[in-house]
N, C-alpha and C positions, 0 to 999 in steps of 0.2 A: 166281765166284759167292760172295756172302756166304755164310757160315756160321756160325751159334750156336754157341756153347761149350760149348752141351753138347747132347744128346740131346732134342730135345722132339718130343714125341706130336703126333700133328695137332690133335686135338679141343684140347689147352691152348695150341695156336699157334692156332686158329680163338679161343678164348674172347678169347687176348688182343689179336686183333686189333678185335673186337666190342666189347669194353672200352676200349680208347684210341687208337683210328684213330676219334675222333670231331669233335677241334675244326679243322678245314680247311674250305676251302672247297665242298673236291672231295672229301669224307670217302667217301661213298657209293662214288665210282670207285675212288679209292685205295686202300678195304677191299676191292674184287672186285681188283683187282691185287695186294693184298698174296695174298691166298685165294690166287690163281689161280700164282703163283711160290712161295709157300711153302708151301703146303698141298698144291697136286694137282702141285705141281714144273715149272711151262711154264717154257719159258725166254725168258730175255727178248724175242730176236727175233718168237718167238710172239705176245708180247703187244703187241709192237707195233701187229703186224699186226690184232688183237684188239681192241685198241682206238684203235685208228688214233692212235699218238700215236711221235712218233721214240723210237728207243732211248734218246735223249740224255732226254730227258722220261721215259723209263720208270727208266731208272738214277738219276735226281734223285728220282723218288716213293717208289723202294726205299730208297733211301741214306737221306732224312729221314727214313721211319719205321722201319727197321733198329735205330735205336739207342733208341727210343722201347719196340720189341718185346723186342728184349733187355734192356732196365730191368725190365720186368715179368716177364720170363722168370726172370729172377734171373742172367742172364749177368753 
């Protein structure tokens, strides 16, 4: 599982997902995916099943905006 470098709260992981999980196509989806594995902690297999999309597609939407969350996290 990915991991931030350092310690972040939920509410400043939610704010920064609200903040720039905005220009995609799928921005809407990808922010309840990001929410739903980083914030209330599903694991991935969950969200598969959640939003009916393969693991392989659920690890590609984390992996893109991982490094986007941690820019603004200050990682």
């Amino acid at each position: 599982m990915k991991k931030f470098a350092r310690d972040v709260c939920k509410d400043e992981l939610a704010d920064v997902i609200d903040q720039w999980v905005i220009l995609s196509t799928h921005a809407e989806r990808d922010r309840r995916i990001l929410y739903r594995r980083f914030v209330d902690g599903v694991p991935e297999f969950e969200l598969c099943e959640e939003f009916d999309l393969s693991r392989q597609r659920i690890q590609r939407i984390v992996d893109k905006w991982f490094d986007v969350l941690c820019e603004h996290i200050g990682d």
